[in-house]
Structures are given as structure tokens and as C-alpha cells.
N, CA and C atoms as a LAMMPS dump frame, in Angstrom:
ITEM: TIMESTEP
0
ITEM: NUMBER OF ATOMS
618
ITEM: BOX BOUNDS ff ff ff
-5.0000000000000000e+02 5.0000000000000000e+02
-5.0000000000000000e+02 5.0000000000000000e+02
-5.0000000000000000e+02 5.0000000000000000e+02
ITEM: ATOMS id mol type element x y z
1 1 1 N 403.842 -154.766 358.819
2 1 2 C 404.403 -153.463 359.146
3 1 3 C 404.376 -152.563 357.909
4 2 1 N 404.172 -151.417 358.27
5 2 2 C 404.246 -150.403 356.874
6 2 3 C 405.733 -150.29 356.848
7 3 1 N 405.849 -150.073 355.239
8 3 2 C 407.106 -149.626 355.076
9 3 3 C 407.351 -149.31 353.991
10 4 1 N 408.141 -148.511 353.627
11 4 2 C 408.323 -147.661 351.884
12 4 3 C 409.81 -148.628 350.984
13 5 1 N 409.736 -148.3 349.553
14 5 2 C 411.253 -148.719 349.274
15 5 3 C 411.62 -147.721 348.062
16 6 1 N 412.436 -146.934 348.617
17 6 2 C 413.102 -145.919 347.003
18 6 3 C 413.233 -146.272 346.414
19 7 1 N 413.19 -145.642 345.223
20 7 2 C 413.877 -146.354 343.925
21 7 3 C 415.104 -145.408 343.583
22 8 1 N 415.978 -145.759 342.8
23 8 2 C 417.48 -145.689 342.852
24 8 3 C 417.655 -144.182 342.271
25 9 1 N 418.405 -143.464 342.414
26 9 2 C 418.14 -141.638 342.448
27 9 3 C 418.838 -141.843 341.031
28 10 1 N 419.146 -142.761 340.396
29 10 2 C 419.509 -142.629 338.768
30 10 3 C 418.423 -143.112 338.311
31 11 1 N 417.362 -143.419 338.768
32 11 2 C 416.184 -143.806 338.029
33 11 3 C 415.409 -142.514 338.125
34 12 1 N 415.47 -141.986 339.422
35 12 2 C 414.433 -140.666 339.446
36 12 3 C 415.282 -139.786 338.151
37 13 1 N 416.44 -139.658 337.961
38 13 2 C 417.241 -138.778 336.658
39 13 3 C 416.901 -139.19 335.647
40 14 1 N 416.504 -140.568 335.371
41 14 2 C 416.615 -141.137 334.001
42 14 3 C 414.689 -140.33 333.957
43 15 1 N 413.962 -140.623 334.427
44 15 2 C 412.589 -140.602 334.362
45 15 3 C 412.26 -138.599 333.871
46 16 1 N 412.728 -138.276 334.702
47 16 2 C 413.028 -136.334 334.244
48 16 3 C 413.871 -136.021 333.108
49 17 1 N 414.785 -136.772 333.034
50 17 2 C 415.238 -136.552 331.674
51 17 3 C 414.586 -137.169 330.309
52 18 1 N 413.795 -138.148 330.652
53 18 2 C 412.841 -138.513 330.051
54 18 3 C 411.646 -137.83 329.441
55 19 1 N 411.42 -136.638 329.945
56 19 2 C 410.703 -136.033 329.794
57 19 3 C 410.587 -134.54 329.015
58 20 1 N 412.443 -134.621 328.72
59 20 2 C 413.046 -133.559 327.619
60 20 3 C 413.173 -134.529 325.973
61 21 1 N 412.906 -135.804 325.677
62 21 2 C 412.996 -136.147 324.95
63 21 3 C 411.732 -136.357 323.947
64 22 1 N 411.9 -136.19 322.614
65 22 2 C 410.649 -136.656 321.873
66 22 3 C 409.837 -135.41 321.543
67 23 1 N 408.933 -135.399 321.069
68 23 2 C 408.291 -134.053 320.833
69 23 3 C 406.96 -133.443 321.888
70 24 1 N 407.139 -134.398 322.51
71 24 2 C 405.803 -133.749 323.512
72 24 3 C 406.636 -132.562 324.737
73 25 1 N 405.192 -132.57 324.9
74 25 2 C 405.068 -131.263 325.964
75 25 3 C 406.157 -131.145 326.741
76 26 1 N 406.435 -130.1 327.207
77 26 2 C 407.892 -130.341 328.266
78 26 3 C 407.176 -129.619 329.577
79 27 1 N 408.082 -129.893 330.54
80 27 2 C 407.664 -128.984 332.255
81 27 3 C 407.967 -127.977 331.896
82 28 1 N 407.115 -127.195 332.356
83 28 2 C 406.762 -125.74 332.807
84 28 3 C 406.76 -125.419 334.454
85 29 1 N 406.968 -126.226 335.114
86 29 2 C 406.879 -125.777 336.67
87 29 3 C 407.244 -127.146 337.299
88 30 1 N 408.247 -127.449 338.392
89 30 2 C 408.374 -128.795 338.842
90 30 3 C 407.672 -128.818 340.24
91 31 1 N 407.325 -129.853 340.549
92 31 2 C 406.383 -130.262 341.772
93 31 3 C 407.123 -131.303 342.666
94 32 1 N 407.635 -131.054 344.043
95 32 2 C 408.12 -132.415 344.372
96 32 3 C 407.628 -132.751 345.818
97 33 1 N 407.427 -134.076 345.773
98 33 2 C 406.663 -134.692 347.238
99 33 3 C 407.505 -135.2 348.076
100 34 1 N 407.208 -136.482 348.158
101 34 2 C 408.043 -137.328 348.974
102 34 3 C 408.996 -138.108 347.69
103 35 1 N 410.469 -137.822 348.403
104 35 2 C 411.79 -137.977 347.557
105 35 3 C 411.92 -139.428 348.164
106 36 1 N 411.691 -139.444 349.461
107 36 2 C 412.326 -141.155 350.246
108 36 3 C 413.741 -141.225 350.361
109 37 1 N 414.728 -140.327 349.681
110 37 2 C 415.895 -140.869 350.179
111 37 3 C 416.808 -139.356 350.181
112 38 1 N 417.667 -139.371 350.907
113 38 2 C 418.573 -138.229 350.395
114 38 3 C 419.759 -138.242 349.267
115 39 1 N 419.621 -139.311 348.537
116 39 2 C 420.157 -139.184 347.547
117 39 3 C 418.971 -139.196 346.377
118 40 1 N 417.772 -139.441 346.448
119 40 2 C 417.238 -138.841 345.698
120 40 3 C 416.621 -137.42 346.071
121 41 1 N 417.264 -136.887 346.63
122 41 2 C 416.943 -135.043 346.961
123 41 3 C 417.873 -134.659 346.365
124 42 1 N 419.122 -135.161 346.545
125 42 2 C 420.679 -134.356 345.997
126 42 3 C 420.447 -134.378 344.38
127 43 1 N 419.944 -135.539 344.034
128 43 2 C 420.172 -136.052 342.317
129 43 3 C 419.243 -134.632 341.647
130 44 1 N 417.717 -134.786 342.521
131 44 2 C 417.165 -133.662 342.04
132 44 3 C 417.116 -132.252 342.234
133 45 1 N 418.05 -132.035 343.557
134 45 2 C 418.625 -130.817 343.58
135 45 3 C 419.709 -130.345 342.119
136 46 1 N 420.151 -131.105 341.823
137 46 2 C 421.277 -131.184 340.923
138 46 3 C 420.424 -131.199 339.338
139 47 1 N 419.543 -131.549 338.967
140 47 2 C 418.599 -131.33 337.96
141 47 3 C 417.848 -129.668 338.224
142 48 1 N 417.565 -129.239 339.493
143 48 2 C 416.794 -127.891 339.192
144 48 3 C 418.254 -126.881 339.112
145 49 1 N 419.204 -127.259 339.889
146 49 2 C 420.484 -126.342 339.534
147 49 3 C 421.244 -126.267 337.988
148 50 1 N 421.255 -126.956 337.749
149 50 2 C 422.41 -127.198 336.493
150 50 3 C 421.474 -127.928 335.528
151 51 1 N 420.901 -128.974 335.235
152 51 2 C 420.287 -129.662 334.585
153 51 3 C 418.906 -129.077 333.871
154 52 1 N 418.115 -130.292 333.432
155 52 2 C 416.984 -129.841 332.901
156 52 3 C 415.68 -128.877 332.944
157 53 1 N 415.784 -129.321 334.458
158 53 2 C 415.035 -128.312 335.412
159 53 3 C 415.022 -126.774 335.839
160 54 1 N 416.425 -126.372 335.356
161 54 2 C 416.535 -125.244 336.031
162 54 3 C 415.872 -123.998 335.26
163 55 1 N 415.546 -122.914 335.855
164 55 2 C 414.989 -121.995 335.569
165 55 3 C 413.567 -122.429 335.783
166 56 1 N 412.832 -122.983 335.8
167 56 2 C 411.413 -123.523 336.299
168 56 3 C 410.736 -123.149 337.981
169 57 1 N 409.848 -122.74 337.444
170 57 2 C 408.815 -122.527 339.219
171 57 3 C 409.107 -124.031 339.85
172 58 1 N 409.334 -123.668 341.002
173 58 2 C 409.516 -125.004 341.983
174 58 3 C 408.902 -124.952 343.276
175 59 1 N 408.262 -125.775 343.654
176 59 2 C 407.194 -125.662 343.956
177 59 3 C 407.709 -127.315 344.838
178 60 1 N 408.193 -127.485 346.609
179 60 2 C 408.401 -128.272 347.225
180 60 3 C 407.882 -128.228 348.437
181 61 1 N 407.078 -129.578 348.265
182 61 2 C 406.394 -129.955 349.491
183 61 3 C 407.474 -130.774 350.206
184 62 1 N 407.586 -130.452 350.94
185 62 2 C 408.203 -131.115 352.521
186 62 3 C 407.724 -132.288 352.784
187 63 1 N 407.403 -133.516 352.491
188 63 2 C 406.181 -134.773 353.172
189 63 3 C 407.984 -135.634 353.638
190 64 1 N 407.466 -135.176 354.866
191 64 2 C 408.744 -136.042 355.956
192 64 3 C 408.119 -137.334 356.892
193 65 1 N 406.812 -137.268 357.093
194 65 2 C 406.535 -138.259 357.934
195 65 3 C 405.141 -138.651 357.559
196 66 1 N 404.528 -139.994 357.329
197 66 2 C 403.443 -140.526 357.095
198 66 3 C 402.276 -140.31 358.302
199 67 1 N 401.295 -140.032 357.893
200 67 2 C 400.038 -139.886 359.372
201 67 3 C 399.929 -141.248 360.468
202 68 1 N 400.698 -142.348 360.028
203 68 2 C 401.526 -143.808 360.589
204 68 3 C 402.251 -143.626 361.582
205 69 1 N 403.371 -142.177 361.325
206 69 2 C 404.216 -141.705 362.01
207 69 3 C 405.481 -141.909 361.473
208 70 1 N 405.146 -143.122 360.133
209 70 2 C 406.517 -143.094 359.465
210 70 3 C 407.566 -142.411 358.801
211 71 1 N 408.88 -142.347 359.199
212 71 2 C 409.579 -141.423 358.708
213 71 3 C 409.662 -142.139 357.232
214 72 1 N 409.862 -141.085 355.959
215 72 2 C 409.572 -140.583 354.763
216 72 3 C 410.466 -139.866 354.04
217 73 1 N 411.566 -140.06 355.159
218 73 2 C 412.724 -139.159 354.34
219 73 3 C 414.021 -139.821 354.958
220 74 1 N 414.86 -140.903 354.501
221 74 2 C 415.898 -141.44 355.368
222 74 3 C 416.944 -140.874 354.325
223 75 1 N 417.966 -140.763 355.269
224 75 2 C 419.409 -139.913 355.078
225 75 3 C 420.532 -141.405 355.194
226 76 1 N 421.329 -141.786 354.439
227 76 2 C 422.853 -143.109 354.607
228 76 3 C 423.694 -141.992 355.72
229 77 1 N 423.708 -140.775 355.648
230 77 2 C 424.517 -139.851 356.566
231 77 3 C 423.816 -139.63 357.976
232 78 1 N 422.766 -139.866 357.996
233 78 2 C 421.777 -139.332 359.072
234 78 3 C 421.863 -137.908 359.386
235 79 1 N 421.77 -137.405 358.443
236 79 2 C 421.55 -135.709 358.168
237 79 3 C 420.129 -135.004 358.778
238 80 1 N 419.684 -134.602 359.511
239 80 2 C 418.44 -133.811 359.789
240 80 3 C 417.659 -133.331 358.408
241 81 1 N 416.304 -133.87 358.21
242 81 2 C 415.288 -132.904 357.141
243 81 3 C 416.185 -131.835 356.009
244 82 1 N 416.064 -130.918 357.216
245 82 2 C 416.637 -129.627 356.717
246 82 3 C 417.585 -129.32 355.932
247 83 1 N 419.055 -130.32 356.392
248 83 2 C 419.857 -130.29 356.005
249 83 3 C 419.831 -131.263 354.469
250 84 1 N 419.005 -132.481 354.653
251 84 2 C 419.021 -132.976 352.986
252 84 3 C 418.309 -132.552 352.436
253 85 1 N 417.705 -131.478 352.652
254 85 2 C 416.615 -130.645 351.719
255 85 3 C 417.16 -129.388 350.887
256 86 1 N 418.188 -129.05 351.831
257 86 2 C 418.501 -127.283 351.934
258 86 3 C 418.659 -126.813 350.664
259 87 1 N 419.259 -127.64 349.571
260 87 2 C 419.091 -127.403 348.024
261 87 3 C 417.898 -127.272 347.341
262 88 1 N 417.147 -127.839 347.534
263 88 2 C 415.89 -127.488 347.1
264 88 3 C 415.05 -126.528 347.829
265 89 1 N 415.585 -126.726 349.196
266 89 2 C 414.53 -125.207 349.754
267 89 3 C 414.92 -124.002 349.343
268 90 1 N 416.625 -123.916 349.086
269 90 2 C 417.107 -122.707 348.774
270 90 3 C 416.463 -122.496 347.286
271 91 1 N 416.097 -122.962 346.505
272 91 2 C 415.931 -122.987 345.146
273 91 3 C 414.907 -122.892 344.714
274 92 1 N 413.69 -123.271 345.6
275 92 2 C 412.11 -123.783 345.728
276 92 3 C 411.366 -122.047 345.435
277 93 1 N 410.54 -121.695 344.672
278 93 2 C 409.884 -120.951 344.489
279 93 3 C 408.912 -120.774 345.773
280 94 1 N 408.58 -121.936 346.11
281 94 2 C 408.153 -121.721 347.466
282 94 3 C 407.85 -123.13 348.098
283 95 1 N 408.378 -123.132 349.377
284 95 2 C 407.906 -124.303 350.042
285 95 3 C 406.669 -124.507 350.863
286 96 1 N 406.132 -125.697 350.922
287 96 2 C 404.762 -125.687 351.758
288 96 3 C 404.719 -126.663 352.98
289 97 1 N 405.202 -126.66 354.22
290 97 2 C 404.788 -127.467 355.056
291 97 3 C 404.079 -126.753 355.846
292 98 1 N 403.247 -128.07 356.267
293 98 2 C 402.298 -127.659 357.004
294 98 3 C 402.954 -127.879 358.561
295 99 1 N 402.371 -127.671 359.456
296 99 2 C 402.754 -126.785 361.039
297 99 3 C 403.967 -127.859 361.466
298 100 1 N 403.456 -129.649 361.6
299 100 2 C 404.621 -130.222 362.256
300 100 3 C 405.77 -130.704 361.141
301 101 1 N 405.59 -130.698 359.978
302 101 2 C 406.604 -130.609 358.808
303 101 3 C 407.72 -128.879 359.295
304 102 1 N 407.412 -128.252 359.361
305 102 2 C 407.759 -127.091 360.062
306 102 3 C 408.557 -127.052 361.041
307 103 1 N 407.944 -128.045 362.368
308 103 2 C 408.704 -128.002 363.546
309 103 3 C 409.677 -128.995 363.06
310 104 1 N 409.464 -130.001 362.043
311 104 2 C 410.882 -130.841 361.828
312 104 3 C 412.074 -130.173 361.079
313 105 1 N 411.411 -129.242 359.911
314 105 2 C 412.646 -128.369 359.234
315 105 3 C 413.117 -127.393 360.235
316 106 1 N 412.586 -126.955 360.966
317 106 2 C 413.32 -125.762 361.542
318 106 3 C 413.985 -126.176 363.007
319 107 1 N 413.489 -127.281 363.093
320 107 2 C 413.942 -127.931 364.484
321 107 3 C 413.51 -127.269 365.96
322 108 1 N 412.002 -126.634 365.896
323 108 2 C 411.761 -126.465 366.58
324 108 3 C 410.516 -127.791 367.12
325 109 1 N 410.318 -126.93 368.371
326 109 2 C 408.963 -127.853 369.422
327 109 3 C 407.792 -127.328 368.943
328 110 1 N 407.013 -128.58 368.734
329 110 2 C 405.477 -128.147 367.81
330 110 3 C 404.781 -127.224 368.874
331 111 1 N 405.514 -126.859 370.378
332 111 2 C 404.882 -126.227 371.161
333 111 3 C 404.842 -124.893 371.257
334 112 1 N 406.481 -124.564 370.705
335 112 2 C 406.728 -123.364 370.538
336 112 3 C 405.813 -122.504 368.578
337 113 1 N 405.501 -123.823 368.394
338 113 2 C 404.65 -122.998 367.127
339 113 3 C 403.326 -122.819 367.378
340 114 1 N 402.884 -122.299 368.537
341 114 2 C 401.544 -122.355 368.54
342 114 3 C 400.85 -120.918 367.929
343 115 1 N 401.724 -120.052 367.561
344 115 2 C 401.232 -118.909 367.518
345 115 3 C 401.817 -118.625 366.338
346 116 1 N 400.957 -117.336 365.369
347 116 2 C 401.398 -117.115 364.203
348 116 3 C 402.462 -116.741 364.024
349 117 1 N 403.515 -115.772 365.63
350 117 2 C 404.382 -114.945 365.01
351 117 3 C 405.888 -116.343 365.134
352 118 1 N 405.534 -117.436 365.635
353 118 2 C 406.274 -118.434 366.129
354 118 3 C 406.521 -119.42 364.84
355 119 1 N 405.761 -119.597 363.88
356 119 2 C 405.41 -120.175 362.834
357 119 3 C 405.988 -119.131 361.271
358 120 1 N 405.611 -117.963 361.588
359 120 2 C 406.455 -116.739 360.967
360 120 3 C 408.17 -117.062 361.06
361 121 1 N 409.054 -116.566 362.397
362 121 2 C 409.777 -117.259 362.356
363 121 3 C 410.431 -118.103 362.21
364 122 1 N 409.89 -119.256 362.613
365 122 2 C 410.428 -120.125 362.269
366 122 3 C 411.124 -120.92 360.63
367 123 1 N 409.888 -119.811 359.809
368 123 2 C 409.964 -120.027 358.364
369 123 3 C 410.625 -118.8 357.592
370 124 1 N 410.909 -118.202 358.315
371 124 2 C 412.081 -117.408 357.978
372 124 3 C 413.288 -117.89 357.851
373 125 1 N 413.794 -118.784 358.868
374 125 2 C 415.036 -119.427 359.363
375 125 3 C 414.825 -120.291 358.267
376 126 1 N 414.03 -120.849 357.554
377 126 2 C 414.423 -121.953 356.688
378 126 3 C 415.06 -120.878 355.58
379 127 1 N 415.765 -119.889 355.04
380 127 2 C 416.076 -119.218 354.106
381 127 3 C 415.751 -119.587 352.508
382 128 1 N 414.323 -119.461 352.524
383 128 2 C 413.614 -119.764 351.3
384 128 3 C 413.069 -119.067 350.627
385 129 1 N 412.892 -118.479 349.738
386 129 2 C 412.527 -117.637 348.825
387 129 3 C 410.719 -116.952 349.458
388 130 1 N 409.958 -118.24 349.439
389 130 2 C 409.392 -118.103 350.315
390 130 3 C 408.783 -119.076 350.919
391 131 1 N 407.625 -119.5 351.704
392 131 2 C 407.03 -120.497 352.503
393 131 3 C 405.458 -120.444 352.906
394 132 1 N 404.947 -121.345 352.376
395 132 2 C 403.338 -120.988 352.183
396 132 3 C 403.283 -121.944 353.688
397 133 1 N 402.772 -121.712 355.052
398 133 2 C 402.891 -122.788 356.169
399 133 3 C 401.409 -122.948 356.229
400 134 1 N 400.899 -124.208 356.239
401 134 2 C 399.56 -124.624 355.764
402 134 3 C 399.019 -124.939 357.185
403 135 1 N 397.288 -124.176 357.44
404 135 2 C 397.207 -124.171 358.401
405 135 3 C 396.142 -125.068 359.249
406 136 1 N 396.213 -126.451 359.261
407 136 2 C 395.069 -127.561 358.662
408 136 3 C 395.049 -128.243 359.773
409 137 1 N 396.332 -128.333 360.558
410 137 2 C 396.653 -128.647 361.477
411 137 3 C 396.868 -128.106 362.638
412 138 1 N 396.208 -127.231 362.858
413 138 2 C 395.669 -126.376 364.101
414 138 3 C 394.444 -126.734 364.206
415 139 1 N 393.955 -126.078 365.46
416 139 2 C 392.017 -125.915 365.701
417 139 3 C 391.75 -124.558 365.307
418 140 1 N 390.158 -124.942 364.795
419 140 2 C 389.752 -123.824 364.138
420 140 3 C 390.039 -123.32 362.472
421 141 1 N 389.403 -122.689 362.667
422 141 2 C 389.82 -122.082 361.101
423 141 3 C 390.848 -122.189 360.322
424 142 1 N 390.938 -122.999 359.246
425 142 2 C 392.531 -123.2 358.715
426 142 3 C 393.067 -121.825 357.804
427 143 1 N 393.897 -120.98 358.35
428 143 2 C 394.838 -119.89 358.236
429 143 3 C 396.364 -120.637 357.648
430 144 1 N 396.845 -120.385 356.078
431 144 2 C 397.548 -120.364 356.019
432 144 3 C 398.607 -119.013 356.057
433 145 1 N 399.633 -119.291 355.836
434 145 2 C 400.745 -118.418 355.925
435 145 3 C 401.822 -118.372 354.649
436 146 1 N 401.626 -116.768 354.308
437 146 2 C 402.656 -117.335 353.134
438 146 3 C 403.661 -116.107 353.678
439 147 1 N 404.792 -116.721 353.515
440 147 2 C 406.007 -116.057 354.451
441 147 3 C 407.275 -115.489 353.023
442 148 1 N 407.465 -114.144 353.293
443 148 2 C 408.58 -113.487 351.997
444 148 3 C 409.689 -112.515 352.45
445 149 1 N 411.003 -112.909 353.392
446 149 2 C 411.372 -112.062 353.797
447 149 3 C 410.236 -111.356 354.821
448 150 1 N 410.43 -110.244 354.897
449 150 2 C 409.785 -109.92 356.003
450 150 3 C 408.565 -109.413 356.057
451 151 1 N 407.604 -109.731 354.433
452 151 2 C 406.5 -109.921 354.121
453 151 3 C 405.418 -111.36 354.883
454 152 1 N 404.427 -111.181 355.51
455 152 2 C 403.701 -112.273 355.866
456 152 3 C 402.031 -111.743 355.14
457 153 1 N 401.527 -112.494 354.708
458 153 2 C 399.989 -112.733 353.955
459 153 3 C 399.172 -114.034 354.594
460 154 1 N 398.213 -113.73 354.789
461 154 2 C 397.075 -114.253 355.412
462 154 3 C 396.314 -115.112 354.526
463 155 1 N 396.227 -116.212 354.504
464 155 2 C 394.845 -116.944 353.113
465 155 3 C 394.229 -117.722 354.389
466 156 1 N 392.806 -116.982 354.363
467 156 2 C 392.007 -117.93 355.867
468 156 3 C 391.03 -118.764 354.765
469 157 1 N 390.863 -119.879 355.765
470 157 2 C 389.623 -120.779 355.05
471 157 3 C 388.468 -121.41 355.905
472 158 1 N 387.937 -121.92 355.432
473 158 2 C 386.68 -122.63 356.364
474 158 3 C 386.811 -124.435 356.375
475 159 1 N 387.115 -124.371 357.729
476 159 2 C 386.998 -126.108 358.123
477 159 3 C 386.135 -126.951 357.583
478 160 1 N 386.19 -128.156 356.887
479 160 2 C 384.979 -128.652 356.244
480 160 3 C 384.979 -129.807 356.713
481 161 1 N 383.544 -130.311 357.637
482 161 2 C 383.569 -132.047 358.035
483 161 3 C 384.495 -132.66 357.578
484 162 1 N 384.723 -134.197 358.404
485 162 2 C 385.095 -135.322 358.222
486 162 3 C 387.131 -135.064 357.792
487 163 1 N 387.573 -136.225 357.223
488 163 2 C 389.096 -136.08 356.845
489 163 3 C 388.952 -136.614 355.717
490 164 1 N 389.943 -135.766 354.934
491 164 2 C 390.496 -136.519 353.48
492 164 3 C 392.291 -136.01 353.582
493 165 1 N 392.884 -137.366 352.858
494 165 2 C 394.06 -137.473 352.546
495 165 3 C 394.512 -136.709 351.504
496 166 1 N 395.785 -136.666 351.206
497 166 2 C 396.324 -135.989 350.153
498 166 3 C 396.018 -134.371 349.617
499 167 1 N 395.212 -133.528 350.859
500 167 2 C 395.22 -132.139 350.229
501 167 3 C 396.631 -131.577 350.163
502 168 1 N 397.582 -132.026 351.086
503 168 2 C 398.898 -130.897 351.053
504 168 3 C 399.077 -131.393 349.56
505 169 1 N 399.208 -132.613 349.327
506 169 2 C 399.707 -132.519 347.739
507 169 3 C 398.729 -132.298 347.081
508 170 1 N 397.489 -132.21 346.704
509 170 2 C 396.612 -131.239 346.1
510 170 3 C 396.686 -129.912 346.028
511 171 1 N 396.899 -129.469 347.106
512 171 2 C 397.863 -128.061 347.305
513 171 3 C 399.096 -127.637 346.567
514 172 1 N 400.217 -128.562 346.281
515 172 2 C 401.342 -128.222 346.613
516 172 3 C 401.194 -128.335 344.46
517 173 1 N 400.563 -129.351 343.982
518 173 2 C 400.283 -130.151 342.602
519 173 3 C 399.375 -128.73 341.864
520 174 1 N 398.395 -127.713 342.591
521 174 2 C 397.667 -127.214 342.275
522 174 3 C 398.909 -125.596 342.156
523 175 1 N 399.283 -125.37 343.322
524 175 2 C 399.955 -124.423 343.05
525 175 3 C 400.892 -124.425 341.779
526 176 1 N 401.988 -125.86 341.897
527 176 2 C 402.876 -125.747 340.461
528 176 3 C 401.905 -125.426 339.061
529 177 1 N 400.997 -125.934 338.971
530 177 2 C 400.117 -125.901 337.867
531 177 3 C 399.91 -124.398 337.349
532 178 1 N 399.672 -123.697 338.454
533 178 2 C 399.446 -122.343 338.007
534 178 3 C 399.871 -121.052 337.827
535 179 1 N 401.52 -122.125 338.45
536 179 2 C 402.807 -120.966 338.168
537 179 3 C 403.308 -121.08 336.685
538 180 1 N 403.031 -122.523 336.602
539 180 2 C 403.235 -122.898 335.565
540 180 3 C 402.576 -122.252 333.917
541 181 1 N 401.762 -121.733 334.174
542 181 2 C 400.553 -120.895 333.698
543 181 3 C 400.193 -119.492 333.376
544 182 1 N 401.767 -119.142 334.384
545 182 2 C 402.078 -117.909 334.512
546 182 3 C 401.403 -116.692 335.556
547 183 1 N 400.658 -117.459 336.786
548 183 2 C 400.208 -116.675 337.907
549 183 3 C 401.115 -116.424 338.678
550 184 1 N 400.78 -115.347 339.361
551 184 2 C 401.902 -114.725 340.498
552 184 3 C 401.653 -115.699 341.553
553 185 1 N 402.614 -115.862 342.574
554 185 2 C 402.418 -116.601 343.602
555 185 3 C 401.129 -116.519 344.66
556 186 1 N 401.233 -115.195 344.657
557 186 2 C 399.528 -114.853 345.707
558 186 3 C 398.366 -115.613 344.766
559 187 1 N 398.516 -115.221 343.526
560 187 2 C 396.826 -115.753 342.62
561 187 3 C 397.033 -117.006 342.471
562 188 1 N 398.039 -117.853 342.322
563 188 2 C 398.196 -118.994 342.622
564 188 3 C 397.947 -119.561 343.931
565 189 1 N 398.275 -118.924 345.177
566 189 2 C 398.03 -119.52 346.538
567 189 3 C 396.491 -119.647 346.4
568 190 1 N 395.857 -118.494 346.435
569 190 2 C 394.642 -118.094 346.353
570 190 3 C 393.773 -119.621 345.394
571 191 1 N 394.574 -119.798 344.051
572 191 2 C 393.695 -120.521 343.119
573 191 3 C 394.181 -122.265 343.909
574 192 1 N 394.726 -122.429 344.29
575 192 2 C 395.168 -123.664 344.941
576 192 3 C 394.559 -124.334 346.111
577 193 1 N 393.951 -122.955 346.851
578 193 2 C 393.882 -123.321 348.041
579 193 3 C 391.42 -123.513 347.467
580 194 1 N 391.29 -123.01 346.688
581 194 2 C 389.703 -123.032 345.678
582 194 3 C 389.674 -124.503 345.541
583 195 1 N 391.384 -125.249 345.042
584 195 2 C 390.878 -126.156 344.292
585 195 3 C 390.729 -127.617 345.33
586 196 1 N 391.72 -126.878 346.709
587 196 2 C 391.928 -127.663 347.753
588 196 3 C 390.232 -128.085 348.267
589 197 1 N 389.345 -126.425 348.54
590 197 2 C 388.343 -126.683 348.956
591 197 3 C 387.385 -127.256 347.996
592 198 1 N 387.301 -127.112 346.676
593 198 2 C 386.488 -128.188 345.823
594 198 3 C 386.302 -129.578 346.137
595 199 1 N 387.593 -129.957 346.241
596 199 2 C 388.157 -131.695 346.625
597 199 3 C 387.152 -131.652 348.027
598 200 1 N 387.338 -131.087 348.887
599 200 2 C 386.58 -131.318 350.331
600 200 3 C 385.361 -131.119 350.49
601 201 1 N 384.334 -130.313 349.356
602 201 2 C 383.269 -130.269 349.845
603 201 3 C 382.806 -131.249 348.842
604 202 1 N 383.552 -132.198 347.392
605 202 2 C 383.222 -133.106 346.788
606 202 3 C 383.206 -134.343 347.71
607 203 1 N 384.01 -134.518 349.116
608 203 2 C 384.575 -135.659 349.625
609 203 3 C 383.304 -135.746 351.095
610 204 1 N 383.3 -134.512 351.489
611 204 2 C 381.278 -134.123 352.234
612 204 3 C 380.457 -134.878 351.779
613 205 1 N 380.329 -134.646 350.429
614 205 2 C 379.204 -134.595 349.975
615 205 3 C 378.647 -136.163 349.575
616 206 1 N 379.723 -137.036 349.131
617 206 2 C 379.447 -138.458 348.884
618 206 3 C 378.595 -139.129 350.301
């Protein structure tokens, strides 16, 4: 059977604080994937608020459920997504789920997101600074969405044969990088989503 095992949310603290010590490089932008537990969401909510982290581009991917179907995010409270996230979404420079990561934060039906202005909404309601909704998982042309208040922007792309794993976090790893760097969020979406399609027409091409 598949199955994941956290590691202890004072280890995820010890490992980030680890990373203010000594003379090397320090973060410039934080990146976060799959947390696995809701106490390691709170620990690192509590590092971008008050702690080491704060003031930094943040940059949170949503990865709630494995392509297995496995859930990826367990709560000791049995709290909904949303709710063990809501610190970091509130805080997140921008969040990125893609369409059914979406219908789990906002608690809607992947049916009712079939349409852009449904997917708009819905990422409004997550009250996030803003929300890049990745569009990979539809048919046709992958159209993302980057959502700002009552600003919406268009980044369309071209479908490329076959499947590869891990673009949302290629995505999500590419964007921190270039906030980090000091790009605005659009030239960053823009440069993220270049580096997304590099990876795919390298993964064609073998």
C-alpha cells in the first residue's frame, strides 16, 4: 500500500532555522509543497509570521492529494485543507493550485469549476493575496489564472505530448526563485511557466 510518514514539525523548525546559521547564503523567497501534517503547517505558519521567515516572498503550493488519490495533508483535529492552511494562504505571496486542489480549498464541486468565471471565484474566496490557478487539468489548451482582488490575468500555453510529474512544483520552485531575484509577480508567472515548458519539451524529446 502507498503511504507517507511526517516528520515531527520540530524537525521541520530545527531544519529552517538551520539555515539562518553559519555564514552561507540565507532565503530570499520561501517555497512550500507538501507539509503532510497540520502541525507541520502551523509550525511553519509560525516561522513566516514571527520567525525567520517573515518578510520573504512566499510562494505555496497546495499538494493535498497524490495522483494515487492519496490524501497528503492529514489534520489530529480533522480540520478541512483550507482551514489548516489558512495561515499560510493568508500570508502566501501567492498560491498555486491547480483546478481540483481548488475544488478542495474552496470546497467546491470540480463541476461547478468548469468555467473560468467559476474558478475566478472560487479563488477569491480563498482570501489570498493572490492565486495563480494552474490550468493543466482541463482539456485543451492549458490557461492559467492569476487571480488579485478583482484583477484576473490570462498566461495561455500549449499542450505538449505524453505526461510528466512534478511540473506544479517546478512551477511553484521556479516562481519562488524569481521573486526571490526581485521579479514582479506577472514576470515571474510568465518566467516560471518558460521554465515549466522547457522541462516538457526536454521530457518529448527523450
Amino acid at each position: 500500500a502507498i503511504r507517507y510518514e511526517s516528520v515531527p514539525a520540530r524537525f521541520v523548525v530545527a531544519q529552517v532555522e538551520g539555515l539562518f546559521h553559519g555564514r552561507g547564503a540565507r532565503p530570499a523567497a520561501v517555497k512550500t509543497g507538501m507539509l503532510g501534517s497540520g502541525a507541520n503547517a502551523a509550525a511553519l505558519a509560525k516561522l513566516v509570521a514571527d520567525g525567520p521567515l517573515a518578510g520573504l516572498p512566499l510562494v505555496v503550493d497546495p499538494v493535498l492529494v497524490a495522483s494515487s488519490g492519496l490524501a497528503l495533508l492529514e489534520d489530529s483535529r480533522g480540520r478541512p485543507p483550507a482551514q489548516v492552511l489558512a495561515p499560510l494562504l493568508a500570508a502566501a505571496t501567492v498560491v498555486t493550485p491547480n483546478w481540483p486542489e481548488l475544488a478542495a480549498l474552496s470546497g467546491s464541486d470540480l463541476v461547478s469549476l468548469e468555467s473560468d468565471d467559476d474558478a475566478v471565484e472560487a479563488a477569491r474566496g480563498l482570501s489570498c493575496q493572490a492565486v495563480l490557478v494552474k490550468g493543466g487539468h482541463r482539456p485543451g489548451a492549458p490557461v492559467d489564472l492569476l487571480v488579485r482582488g478583482r484583477e484576473v490575468r490570462r498566461f495561455e500555453g500549449s499542450r505538449r505530448p505524453g505526461t510528466a510529474r512534478g511540473t506544479g512544483c517546478r512551477l511553484a520552485s521556479a516562481l519562488a526563485g524569481l521573486l526571490a531575484q526581485g521579479a514582479t509577480l506577472d514576470q515571474a508567472v510568465r518566467g516560471a511557466k518558460k521554465v515549466v515548458e522547457r522541462y516538457l519539451d526536454a521530457e518529448a524529446g527523450r
